[in-house]
C-alpha positions as CSV (number, residue, x, y, z in Angstrom):
1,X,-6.9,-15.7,-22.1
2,X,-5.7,-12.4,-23.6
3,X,-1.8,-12.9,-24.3
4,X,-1.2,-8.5,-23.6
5,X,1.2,-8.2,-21.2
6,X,-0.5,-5.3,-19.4
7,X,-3.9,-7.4,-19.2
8,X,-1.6,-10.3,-17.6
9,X,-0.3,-8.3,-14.7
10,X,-3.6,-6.8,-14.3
11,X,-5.4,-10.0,-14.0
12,X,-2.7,-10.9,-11.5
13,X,-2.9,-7.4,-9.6
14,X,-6.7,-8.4,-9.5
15,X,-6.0,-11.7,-7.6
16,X,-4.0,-10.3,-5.0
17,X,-6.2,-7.2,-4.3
18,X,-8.9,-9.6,-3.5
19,X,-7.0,-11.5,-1.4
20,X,-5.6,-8.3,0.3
21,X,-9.2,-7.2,1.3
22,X,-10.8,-10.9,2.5
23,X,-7.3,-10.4,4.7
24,X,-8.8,-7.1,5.9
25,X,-12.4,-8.1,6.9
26,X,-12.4,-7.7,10.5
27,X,-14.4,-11.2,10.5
28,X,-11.4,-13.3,8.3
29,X,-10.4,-15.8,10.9
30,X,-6.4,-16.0,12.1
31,X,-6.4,-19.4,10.5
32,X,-8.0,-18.0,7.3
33,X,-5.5,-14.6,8.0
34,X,-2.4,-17.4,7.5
35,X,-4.1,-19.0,4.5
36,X,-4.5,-16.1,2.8
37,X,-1.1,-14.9,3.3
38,X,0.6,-17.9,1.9
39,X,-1.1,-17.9,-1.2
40,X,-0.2,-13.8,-1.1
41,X,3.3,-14.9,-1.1
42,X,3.0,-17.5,-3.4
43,X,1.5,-15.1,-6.2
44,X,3.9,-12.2,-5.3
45,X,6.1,-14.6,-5.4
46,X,5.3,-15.3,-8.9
47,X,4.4,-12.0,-10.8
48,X,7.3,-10.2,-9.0
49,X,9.6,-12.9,-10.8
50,X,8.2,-12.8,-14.2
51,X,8.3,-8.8,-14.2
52,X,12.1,-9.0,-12.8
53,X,12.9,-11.6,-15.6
54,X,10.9,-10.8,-18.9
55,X,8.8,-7.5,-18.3
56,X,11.1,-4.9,-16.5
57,X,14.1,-5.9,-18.6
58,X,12.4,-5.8,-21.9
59,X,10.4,-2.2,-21.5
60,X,14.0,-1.0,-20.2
61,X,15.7,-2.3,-23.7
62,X,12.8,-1.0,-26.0
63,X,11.5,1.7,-23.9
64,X,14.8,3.3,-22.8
65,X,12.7,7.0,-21.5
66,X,11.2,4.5,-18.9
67,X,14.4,3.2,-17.3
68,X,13.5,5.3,-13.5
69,X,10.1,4.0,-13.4
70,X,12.0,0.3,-14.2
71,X,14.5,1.1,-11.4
72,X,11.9,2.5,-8.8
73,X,9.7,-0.6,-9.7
74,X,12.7,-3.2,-8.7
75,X,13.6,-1.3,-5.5
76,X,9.4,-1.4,-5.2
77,X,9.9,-5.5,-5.5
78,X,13.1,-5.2,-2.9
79,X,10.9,-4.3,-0.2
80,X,8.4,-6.9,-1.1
81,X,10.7,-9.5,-1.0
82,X,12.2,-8.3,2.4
83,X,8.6,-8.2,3.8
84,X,7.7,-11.7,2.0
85,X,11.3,-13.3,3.9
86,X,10.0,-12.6,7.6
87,X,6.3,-13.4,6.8
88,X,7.5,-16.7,5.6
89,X,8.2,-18.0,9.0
90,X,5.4,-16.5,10.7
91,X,2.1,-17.9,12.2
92,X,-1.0,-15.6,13.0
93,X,-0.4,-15.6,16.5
94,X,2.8,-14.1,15.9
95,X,3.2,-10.4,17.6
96,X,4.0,-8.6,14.5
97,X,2.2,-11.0,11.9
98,X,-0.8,-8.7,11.1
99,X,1.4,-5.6,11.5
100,X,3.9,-6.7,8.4
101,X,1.0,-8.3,6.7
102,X,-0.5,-4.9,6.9
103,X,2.8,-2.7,5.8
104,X,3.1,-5.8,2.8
105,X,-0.1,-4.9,1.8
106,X,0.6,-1.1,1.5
107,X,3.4,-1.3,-0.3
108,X,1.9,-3.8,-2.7
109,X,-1.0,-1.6,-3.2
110,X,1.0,1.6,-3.9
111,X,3.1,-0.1,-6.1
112,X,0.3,-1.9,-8.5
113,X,-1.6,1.4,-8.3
114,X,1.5,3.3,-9.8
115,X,1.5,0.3,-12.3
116,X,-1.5,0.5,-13.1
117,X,-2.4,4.6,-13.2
118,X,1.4,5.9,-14.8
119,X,3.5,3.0,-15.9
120,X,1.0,0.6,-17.8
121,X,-0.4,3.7,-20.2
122,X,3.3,4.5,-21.1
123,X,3.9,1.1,-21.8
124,X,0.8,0.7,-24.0
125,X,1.5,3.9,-25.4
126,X,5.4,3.0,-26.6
127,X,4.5,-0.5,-27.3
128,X,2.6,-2.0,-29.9
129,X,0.2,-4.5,-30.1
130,X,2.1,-6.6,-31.4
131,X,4.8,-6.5,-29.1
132,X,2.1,-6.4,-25.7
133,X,1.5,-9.2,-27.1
134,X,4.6,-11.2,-27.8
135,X,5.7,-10.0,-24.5
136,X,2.6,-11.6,-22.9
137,X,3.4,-14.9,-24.2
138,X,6.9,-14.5,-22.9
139,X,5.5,-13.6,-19.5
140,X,2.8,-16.3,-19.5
141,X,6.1,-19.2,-20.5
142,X,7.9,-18.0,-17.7
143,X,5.2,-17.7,-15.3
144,X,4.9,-21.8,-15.5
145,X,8.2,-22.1,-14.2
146,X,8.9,-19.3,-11.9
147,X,9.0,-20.2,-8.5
148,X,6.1,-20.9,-6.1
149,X,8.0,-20.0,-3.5
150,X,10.0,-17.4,-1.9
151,X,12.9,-20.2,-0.4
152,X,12.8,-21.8,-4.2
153,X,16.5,-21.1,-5.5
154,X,15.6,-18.4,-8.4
155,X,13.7,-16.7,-6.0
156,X,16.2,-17.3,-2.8
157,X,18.5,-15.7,-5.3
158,X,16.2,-12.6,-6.3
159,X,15.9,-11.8,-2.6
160,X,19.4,-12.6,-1.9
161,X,20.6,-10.1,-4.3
162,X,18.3,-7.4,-3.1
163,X,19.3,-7.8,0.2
164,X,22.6,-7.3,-0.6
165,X,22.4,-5.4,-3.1
């Protein structure tokens, strides 16, 4: 596996955009629907925590010119984690279940499309290999023990400062 920081996220943005459609299908199951959304969180739950703690922080230091799209990403994550907090408790037969599961999905698109189409080619642009790299390894150490899950203290913690934040 490529150690690039960019390819990294991308690979994750590619798991979770999969998962986002089979949650889409009109013939995904509610059963499935609550599956899928688990493992949603639990990979959201992930990537949002190893950008937080290694990628936004490092582009912000060495890429300085960046620092809004580093801000607008967190308060991106903030909204995630809101959403992620009340899906947690939810079942499929819950009311508004598919609703926030839907609004989740919007904002997660938007955001990894910004990602993606504006902030990664800036990055790659100011970055070096070299440093893609290193920064890659970094993310890819922190990614084995950053939390699973959203009620995990460093994430509890994450959310908890957003909220009040």
């Amino acid at each position: 596996m490529s150690t690039d920081a960019i390819t990294i996220l991308r690979a994750d943005h590619k798991e979770v955009r999969a998962l986002f459609r089979e949650f889409e299908k009109s013939t995904t199951t509610p059963a499935r629907q609550g599956s899928i959304v688990k493992k949603v969180i639990e990979l959201l739950t992930v990537h949002t925590y190893i950008e937080n703690e290694v990628m936004y922080p490092e582009v912000r230091r060495l890429l300085p010119d960046l620092e809004d799209d580093v801000l607008e990403s967190y308060e991106e994550h903030h909204v995630a984690d809101v959403l992620v907090m009340e899906l947690v408790p939810m079942k499929p037969s819950d009311e508004r279940f598919h609703a926030k599961t839907t609004v989740l999905i919007e904002n997660v698109r938007h955001h990894m499309d910004e990602e993606e189409n504006d902030w990664f080619p800036k990055v790659r642009e100011g970055l070096g290999r070299k440093q893609l790299s290193e920064l890659g390894e970094r993310l890819l150490e922190a990614k084995k023990t950053a939390p699973r899950s959203p009620a995990q203290p460093s994430a509890l913690k994450k959310v908890v400062d957003a909220v009040v934040s």
